[in-house]
N, C-alpha and C positions, 0 to 999 in steps of 0.2 A: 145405461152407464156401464153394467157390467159388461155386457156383449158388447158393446162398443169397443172398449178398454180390451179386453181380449181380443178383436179382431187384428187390431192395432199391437198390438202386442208380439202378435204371430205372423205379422208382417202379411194379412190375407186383404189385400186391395181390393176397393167394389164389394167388399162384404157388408152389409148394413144389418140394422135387425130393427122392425121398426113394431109399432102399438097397434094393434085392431081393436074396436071395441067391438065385442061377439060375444053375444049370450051361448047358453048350451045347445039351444034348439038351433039356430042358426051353423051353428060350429061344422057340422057335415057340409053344409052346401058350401060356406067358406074354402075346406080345405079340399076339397072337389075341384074349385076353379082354381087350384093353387098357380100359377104361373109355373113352366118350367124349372127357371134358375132358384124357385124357393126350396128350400131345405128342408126347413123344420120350423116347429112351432112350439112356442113356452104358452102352457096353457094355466090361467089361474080359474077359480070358482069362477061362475057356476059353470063352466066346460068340462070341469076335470071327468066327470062321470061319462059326458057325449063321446070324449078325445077316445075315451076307452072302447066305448062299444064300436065307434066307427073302424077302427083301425083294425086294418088286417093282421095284424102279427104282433102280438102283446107278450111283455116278459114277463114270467111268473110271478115275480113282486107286483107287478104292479096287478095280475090280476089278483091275486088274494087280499092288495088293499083296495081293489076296487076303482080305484083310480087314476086317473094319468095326467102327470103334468108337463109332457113332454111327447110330440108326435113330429119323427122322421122320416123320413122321404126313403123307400126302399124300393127299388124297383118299379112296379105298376102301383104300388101300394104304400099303408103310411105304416109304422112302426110304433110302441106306445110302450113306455116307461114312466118310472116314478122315481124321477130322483129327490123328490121329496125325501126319501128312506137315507139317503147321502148326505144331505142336510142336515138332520138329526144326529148322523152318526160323529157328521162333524161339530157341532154343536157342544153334542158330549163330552167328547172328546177335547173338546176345549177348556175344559174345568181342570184336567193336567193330573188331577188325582183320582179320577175314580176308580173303583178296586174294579176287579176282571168278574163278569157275571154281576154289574147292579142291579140292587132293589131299587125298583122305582113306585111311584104312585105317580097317578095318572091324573089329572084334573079336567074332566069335561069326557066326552064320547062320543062325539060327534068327526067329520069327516079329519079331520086332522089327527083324531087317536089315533086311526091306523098307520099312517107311514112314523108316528112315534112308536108303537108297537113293533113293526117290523126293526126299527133302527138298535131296540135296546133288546131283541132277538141277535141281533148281527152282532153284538158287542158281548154274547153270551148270557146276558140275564134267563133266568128260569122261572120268575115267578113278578108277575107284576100287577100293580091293583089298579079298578080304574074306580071314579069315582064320579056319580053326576047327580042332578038333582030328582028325574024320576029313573023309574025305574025302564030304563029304556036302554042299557049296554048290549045285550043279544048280540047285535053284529058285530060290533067291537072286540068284543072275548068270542066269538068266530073266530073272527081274523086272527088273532094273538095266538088261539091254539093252533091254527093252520102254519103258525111258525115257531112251532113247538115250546109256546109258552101254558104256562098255569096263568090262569090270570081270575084274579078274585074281584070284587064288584061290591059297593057301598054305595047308599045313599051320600051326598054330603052332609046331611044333619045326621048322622052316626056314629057315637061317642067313640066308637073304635076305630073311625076314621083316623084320627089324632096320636095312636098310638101306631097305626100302619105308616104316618108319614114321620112321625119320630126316629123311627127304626130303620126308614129308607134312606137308601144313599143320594138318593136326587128325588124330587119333586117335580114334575111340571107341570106346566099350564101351559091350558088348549082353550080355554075358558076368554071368549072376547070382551074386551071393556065393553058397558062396566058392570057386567055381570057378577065380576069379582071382586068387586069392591064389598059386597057382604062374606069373602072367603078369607079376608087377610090373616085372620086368628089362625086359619091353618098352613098358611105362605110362614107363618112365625117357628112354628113347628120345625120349619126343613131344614136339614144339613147344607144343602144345595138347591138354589132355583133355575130349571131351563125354563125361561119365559117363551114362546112361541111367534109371539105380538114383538114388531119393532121398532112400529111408528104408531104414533106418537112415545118417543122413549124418557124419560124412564116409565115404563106401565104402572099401575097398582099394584100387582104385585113384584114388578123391579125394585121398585120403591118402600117398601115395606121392607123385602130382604137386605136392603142394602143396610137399609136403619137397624136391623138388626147382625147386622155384620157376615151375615150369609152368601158364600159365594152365588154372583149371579151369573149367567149369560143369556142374549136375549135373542131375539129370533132374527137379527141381521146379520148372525153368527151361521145358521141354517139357511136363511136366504143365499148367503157367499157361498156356500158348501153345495145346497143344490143346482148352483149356478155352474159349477167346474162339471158336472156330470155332463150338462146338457151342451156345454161349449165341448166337452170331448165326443159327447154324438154326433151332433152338426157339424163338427170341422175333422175329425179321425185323429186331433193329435193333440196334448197333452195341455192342458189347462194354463195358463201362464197364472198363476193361480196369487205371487205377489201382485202383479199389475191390478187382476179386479180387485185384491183386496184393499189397494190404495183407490181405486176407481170409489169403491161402495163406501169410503169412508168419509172422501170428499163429498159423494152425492146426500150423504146424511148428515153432513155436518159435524161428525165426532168419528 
């Protein structure tokens, strides 16, 4: 619906954008037999790590987050981006008040941290916590110092947890249903929640912030946002960026 809407928008005839279903192991030999007239490819789990290794010519975001969810057609070869980090930014950005350089905490550490990581680096943040249930962040606060963040690390059963998200300007969640349905006491805490999750909406943690009167936005906010990167890759020219965003509204029903 978004691609669609945008092709149509920009008045580019005979442009389609159609579904493959493609695991990650499969995903090279896929984009190998590309036909000529294909472009590009929106890549989701579990491809985002293959789209990376395969491609010849990777942007520096996206290797430091390790992933790609976007591979175009360059020459003999494919090209590999993360506008996931675009997503995010827009995301944030959508809250209308957040101060210059936010404190965030982080919810979960797993592949989705990092293009949060990157996004709240691009918006000037210096210092961001991430937090999970073992102790497994290591590549995570990698990635965040490779974009020159501090980045602090908590168990989620850690009473200081609760005073790092009090203190933050934003909160998110990376944390899939319903693993967070034992987190809400700390969703209550927040100034701000970026949910990441957008369907089924409103999430648990949507939902919880909303009851408590906390501005939210959720992740078909960062879907819209990641989506104008990758129509500016594949077409060279400027996002028609009201049309998807009526496109994505209708196709979700709110």
């Amino acid at each position: 619906m978004l691609h669609g809407a945008a092709y149509t928008a920009l008045g580019l005839v005979g442009w389609t954008y159609e579904r493959i279903d493609c695991d990650g192991e499969r995903l090279p030999f896929l984009v190998d037999a590309s036909p000529e007239h294909r472009i590009g490819y929106s890549v989701t789990m579990p491809g985002k790590f293959a789209a990376l290794e395969h491609a010849a010519e990777v942007s520096e975001r996206a290797r430091i987050v390790g992933s790609a969810n976007t591979l175009v057609r360059r020459g003999e070869g494919w090209f590999a981006d993360c506008t996931d980090i675009d997503g995010v930014v827009g995301a944030l950005a959508a809250f209308g008040d957040l101060p210059p350089s936010p404190s965030a905490v982080i919810l979960g550490v797993g592949g989705t941290s990092r293009p949060v990581l990157a996004g709240l680096a691009h918006l000037g943040s210096t210092r961001v916590v991430l937090a999970s249930r073992r102790d497994n962040a290591g590549p995570a606060i990698a990635c965040g110092e490779q974009f020159g963040l501090r980045v602090a690390s908590y168990l989620l059963d850690d009473s200081r947890l609760l005073d790092e998200i009090e203190s933050a300007d934003v909160l998110i969640n990376t944390v899939p249903e319903p693993g967070v349905g034992d987190l809400v006491h700390l969703v209550r805490r927040a100034r701000r929640l970026f949910d990441v999750l957008y369907d089924p909406w409103p999430t648990t943690a949507g939902s919880v912030a909303a009851a408590e009167g906390t501005p939210v936005v959720g992740g078909d906010v960062m879907l819209l946002n990641q989506a104008f990167g990758q129509v500016e890759l594949f077409t060279g020219l400027p996002a028609p960026k009201s049309a998807m965003a009526t496109a994505l509204s209708e196709a979700l029903g709110r």
